[in-house]
C-alpha positions in Angstrom: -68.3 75.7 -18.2 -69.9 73.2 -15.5 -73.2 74.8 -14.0 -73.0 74.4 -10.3 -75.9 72.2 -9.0 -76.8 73.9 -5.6 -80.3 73.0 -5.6 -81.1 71.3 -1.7 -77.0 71.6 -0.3 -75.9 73.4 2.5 -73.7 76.7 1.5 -71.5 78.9 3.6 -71.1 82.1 3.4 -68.0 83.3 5.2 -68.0 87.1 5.6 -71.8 88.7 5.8 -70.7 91.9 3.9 -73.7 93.7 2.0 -72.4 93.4 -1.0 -70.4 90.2 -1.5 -72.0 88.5 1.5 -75.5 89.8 0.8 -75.2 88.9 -3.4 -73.9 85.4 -2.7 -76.4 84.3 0.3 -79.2 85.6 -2.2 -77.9 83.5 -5.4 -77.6 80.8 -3.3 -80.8 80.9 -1.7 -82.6 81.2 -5.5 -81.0 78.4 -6.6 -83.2 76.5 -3.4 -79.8 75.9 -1.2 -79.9 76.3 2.4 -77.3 79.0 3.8 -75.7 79.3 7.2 -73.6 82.9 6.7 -71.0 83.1 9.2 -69.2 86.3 10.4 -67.6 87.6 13.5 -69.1 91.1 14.0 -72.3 90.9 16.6 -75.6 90.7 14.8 -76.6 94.1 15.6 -73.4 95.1 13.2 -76.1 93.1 10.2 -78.7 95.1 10.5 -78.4 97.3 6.8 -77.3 93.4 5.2 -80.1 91.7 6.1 -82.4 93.8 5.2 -81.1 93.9 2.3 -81.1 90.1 1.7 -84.7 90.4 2.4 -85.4 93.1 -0.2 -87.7 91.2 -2.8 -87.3 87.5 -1.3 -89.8 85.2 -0.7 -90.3 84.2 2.7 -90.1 80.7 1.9 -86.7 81.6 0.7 -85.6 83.3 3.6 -86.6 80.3 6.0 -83.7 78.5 4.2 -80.9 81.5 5.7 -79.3 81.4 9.4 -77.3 84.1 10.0 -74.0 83.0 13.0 -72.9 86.2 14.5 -69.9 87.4 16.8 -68.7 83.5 16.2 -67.4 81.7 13.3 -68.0 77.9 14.9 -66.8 74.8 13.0 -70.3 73.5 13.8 -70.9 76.1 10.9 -69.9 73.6 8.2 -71.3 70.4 10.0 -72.9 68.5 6.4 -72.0 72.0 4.0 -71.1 71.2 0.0 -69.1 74.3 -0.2 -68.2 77.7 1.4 -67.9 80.9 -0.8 -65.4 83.3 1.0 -66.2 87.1 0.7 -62.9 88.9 -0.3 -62.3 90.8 2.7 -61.4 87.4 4.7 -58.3 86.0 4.6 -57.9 81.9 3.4 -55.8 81.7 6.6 -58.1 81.7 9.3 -59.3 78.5 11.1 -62.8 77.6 9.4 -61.0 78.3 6.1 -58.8 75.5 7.7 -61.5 73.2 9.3 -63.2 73.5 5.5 -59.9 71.9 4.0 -59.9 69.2 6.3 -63.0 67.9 5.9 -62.4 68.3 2.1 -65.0 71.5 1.8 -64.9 73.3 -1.5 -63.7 77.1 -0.6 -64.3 79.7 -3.4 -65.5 83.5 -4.1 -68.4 85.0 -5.9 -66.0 85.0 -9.1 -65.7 81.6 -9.4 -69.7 81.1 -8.6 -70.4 82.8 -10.9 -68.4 81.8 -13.7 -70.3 78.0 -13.0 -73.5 80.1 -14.1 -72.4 82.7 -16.7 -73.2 82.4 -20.3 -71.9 85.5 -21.7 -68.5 86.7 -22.7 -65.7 87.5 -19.6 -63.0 89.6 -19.6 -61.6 89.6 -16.3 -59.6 93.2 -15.4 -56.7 93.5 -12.4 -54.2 95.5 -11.7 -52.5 97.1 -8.4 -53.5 101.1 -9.8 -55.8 101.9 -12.0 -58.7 98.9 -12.3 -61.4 101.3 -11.7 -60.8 103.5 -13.9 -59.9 101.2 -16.5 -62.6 98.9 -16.0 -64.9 102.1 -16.2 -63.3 102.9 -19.5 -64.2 99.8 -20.6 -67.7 99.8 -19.5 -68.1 103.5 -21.4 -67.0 101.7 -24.7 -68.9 98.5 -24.3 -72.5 101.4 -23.6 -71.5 102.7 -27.5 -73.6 99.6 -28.7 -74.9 98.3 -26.1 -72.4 95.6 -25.7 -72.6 94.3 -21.9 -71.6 95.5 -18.8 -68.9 96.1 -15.9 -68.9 94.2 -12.1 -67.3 93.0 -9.7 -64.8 94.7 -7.5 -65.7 98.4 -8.7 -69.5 98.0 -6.1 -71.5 95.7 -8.4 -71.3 92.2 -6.9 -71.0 89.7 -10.4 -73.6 87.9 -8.7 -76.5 89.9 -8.8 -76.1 90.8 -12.7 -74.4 87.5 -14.5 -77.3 85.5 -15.0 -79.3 88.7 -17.3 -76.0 89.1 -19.4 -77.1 87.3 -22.9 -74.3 84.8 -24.1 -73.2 87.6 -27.0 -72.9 90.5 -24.5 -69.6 90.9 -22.6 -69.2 91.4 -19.1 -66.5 93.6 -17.8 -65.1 92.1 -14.2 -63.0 94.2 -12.2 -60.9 91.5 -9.8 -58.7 92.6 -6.8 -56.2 90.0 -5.5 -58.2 89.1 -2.7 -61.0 88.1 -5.8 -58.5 86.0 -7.4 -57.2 83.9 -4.1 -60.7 82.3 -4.2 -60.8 81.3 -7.9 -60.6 77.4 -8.5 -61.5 77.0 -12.4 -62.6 80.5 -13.6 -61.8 80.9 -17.3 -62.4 84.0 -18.9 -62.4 84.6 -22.7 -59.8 87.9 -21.7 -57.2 88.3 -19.2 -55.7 92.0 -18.0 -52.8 92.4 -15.8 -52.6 96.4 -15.9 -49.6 97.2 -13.6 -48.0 95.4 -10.6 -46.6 97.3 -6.8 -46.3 97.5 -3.3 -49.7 97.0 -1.8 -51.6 94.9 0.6 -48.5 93.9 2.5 -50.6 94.0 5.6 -52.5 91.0 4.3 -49.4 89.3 2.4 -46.3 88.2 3.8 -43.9 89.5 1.3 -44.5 90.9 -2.5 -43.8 87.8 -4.1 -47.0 86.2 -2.4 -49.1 89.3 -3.6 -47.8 89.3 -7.2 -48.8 85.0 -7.4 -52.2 86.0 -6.0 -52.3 88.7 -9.3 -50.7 86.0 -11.4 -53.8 83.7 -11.1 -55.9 85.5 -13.4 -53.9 83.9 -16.0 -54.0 80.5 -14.4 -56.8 78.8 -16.4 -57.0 81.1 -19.4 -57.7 78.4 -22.8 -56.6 78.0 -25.8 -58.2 81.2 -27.9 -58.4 82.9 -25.0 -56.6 86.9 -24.8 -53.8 88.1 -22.3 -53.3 91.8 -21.8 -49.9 93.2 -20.1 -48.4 95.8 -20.2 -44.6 96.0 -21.9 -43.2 99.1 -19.6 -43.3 97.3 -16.6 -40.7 95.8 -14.4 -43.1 92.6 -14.0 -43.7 92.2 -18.3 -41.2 89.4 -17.7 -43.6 87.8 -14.9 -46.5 88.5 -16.6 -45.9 86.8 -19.5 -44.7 83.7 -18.6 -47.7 82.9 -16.7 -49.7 82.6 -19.9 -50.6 79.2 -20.7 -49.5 77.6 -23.7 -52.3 78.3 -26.6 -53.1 81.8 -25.2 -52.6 85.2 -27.4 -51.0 87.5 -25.7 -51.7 91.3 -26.4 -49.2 93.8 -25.0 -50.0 97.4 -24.7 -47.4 100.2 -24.8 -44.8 101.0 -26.6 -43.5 98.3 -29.1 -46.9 96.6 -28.4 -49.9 96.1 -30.7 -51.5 99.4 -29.1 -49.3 102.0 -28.1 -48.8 106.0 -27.8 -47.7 107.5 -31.1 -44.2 108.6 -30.0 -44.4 107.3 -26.8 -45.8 110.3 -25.5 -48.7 110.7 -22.7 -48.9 114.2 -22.7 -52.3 115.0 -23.7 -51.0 118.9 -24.7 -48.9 117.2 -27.5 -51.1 117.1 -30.9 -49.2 114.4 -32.1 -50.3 112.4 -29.0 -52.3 109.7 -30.1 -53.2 105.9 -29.3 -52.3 103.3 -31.6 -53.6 100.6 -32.8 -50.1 98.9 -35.3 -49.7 101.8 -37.4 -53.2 102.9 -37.1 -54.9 105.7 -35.4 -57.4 105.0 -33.1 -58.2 108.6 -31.1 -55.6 111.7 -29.9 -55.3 111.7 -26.2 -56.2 115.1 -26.7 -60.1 114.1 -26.3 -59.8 112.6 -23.3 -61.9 114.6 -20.5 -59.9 113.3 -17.7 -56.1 113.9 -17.4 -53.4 113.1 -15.9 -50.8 110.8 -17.3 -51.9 107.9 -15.7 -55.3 108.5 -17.7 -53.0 108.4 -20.7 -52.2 105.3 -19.6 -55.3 103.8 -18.1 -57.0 104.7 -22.1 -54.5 102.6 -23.7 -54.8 99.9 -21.4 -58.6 100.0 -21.8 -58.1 100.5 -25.8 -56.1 97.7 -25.6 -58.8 95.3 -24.0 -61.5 96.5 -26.1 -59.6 95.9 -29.2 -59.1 92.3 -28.0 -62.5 91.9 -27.8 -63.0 92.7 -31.3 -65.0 96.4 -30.3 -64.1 98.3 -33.4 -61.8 101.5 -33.3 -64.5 103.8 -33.8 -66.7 102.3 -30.3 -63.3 103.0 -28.6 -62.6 106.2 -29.5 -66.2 107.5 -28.8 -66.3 105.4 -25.3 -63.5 107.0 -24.1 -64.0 110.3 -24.9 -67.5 109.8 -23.5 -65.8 108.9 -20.3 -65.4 111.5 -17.5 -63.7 109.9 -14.5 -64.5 108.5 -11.4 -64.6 110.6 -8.1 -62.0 110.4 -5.9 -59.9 109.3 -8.7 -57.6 112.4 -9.3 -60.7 114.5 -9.6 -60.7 118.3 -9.4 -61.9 119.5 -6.3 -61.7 123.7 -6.9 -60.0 126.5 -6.7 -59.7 128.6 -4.0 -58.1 131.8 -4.1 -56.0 130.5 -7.3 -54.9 127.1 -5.4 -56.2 124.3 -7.6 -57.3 121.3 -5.0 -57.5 117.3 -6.3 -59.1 114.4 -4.7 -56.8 111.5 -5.8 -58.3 109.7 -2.3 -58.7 106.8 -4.1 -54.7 106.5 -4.3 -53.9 103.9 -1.5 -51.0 102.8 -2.8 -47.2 104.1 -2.8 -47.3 103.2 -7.0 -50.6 105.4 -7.4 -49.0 108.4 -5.5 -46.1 108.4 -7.9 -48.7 108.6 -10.9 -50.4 111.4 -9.1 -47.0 113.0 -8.5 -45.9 112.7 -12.1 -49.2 114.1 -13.0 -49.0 116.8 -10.0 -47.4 120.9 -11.0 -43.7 122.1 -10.1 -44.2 122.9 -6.2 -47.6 121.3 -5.6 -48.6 120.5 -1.9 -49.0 116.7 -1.6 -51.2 115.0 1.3 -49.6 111.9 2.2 -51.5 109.4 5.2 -54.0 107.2 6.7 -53.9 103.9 7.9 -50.4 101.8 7.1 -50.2 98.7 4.7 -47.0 98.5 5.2 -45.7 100.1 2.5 -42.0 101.8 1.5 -42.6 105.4 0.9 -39.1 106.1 -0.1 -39.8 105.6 -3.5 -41.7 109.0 -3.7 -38.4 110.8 -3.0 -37.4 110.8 -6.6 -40.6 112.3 -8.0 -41.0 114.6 -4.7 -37.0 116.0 -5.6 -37.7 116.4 -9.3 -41.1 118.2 -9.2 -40.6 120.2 -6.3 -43.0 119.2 -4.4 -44.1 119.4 -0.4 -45.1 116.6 1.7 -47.9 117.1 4.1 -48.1 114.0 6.6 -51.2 113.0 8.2 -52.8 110.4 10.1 -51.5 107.4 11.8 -48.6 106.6 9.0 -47.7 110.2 9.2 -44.4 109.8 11.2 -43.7 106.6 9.5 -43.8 108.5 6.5 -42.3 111.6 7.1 -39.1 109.1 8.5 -38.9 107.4 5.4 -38.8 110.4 3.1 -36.4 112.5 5.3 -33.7 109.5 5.0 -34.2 109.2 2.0 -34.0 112.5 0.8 -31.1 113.6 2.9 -33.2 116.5 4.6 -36.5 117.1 5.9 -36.6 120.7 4.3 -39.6 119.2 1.7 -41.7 117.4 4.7 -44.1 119.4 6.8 -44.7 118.6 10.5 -47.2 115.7 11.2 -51.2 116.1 11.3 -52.6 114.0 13.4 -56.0 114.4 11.4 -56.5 115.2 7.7 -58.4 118.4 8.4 -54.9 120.2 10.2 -53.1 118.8 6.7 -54.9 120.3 4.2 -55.1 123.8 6.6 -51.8 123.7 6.4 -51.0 122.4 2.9 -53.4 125.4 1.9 -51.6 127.9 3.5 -48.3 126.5 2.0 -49.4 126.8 -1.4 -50.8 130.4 -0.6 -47.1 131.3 0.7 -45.0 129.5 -2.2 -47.0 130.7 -4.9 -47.8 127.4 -5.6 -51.2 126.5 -6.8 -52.2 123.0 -6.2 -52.8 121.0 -3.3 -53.2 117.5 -3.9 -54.4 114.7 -1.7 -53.0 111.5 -2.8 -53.1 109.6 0.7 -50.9 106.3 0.0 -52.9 105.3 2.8 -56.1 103.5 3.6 -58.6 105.4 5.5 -59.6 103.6 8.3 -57.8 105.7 11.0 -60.0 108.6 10.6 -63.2 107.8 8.0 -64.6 104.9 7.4 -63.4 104.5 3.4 -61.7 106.5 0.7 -64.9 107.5 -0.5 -65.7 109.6 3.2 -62.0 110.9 3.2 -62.7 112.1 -0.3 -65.9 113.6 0.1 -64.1 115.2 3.3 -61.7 117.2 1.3 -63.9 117.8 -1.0 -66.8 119.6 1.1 -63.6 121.3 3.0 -62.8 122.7 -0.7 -66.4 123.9 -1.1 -66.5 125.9 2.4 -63.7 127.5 2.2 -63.9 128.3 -1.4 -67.3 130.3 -0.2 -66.1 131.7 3.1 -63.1 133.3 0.4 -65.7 134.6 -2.0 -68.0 136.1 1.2 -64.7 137.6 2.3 
């Protein structure tokens, strides 16, 4: 791969976030380019970023950064060699647009950092489940001390790529705001994991959200891997995107790894993944659960086998693994309701997992902040399993419309909450009343109505678990 000379150019850096903005400013910087970051939030909004860009920097370093805040000026790009983009800004804004005028490179911290890697690159996305699966990954790869995870899961690429050795493998999760800004990124492994609704807030329809996945593929080379899934109503899509030259690896049944009898119930001794006809570990041993872990482990055995990690690394990485908060996590139990934290579930296609995974009659906490989602596809899972809908939030009504019409009835759909504490009040003392012993919040939502991420909102619920779980014991 071409090494990026940045030595004496002007950089942008378009977005000042901690991580992304922070990470790329600092690369930048090392590598002796001047940087003008640009962002529209006031200064005053920088404080925790810039001091953390001057955490271990040289002053002489430093000199070399100009932080624009509360504008984002063309003036900004006035003799610059390239702009990396943080994720959370769209390509459509205006100095994205002054940039392709005047013939300005725009990439991400991805594609930087490909120009600069010299280890191996599997590159993970997915709409549900990258976390996790990534994670998975990262616990099989620490058997021997094989590399590493980054990326979209809170490491930024660019503050670990450099120490990777060229025989160690590094782990990338990429969202599809990642993957817009990639030019010539190549990784030895590609993984499309699953495709829904999501981000429709950002993209104009689902086809432009799906292309923006699809570029993962884009530049794999000859030799290199492509993971997909077959059980997907996007295998189709996913697998004509892979260049000529490229293997393709599907996982699930009919593909190289799969469930032994199709089964993902982790109850069923005879449940185990499959590597052709060979064994590689019984889903039995896996210490989180839910289907869609069932699922998420074959995925991840399926990109570990690709990389040539023998079965026995696999099996003892995954069983090692023990979840991710806010990642349909148990949260308690209090007086015999069982609570989950699924807050990490902001899509409509995560929700169904956690429904599927969810016991006859549990209480369900659906809302947040709208992406413009279709919640009508929950009615068949909600229907079949019994379930109760507790709305909450700003998409509350939104979604407690779309279910009723779909469902013919609004007999499963509580009244709306306007905040997520009233929800899960109610949803506790629904479960109490039915019998029914598990309240699960799986928002479908984004956060940013009432806490300032999933991670808040999930911590939230769960210190709300914790209270009243002593309050019922004190009682």
């Amino acid at each position: 791969m071409p090494m990026l000379d940045l030595a004496g150019k002007k950089l942008v850096v378009f977005g000042f976030s901690p991580r992304t903005g922070v990470s790329a400013a600092r690369f930048a910087l090392k590598k002796g380019a001047r940087v003008i970051a640009v962002d529209k939030k006031p200064k005053d909004a920088h404080t925790a970023a810039l001091a953390e860009l001057g955490q271990d920097m040289p002053p002489e370093f430093l000199r070399n950064f100009e932080l624009i805040a509360g504008e984002q000026p063309a003036r900004a790009l006035d003799n610059a060699a390239l702009m990396i983009l943080s994720p959370g800004v769209p390509r459509t804004g205006e100095l994205c647009d002054e940039a392709a005028r005047r013939g300005i490179p725009v990439i991400g911290d991805i594609e930087l950092a490909w120009h600069f890697a010299h280890c191996r690159i599997a590159g993970i996305t997915g709409t549900d489940g990258k976390s996790t699966v990534v994670s998975m990954v990262g616990s099989i790869l620490a058997q021997q001390s094989r590399g590493c995870i980054a990326g979209n899961i809170g490491i930024p690429v660019l503050n670990v790529v450099e120490e990777i050795p060229q025989d160690q493998i590094l782990a990338l999760e990429l969202s599809s705001f990642m993957l817009e800004s990639i030019d010539e990124f190549s990784p030895e492994l590609g993984a499309i994991l699953n495709f829904g609704a999501d981000h429709l807030d950002r993209y104009p329809d689902m086809e432009s959200y799906l292309q923006a996945k699809l570029r993962l593929f884009t530049h794999l080379a000859r030799g290199a891997k492509a993971v997909y899934p077959l059980d997907s109503a996007y295998t189709g899509r996913f697998a004509s995107a892979v260049p000529d030259g490229v293997t393709h690896i599907p996982f699930g049944a009919g593909g190289a790894v799969h469930l032994s009898r199709g089964s993902a119930d982790q109850a069923d001794s005879r449940a185990w993944i499959m590597r052709q006809d060979t064994p590689i570990m019984p889903l039995s041993e896996l210490r989180v659960f839910g289907q869609h872990n069932s699922t998420n482990a074959l995925a991840a055995a399926a990109i570990s086998h690709a990389l040539g990690i023998p079965d026995a690394e696999i099996r003892a990485g995954l069983a090692d693994f023990s979840g991710l908060p806010h990642r349909y996590e148990y949260a308690g139990v209090v007086s015999g309701v069982r609570f989950i934290n699924d807050s990490k579930a902001t899509t409509v296609s995560a929700v169904m997992s956690a429904a599927e995974s969810a016991g006859a009659g549990a209480s369900i906490l659906l809302g947040g902040r709208d992406k413009g989602l279709d919640f009508t596809p929950l009615a068949a899972s909600i229907r079949a399993k019994g379930l109760k809908v507790f709305p909450f939030g700003e998409a509350g009504a939104k979604i407690r419309a779309q279910l009723a019409a779909a469902l013919g009835s609004d007999a499963a759909l509580s009244p709306v909450e306007a905040r997520l504490e009233s929800a899960i009040k109610r949803a506790y003392a629904s479960a109490l009343d039915r019998k029914a012993g598990e309240v699960v919040l799986s928002p479908g939502c984004t956060s940013f109505d009432e806490f300032d991420n999933f991670e808040v909102r999930g911590d939230f619920f769960r210190d709300w678990v914790r209270k009243q779980g002593a309050e019922a014991k004190g009682g």
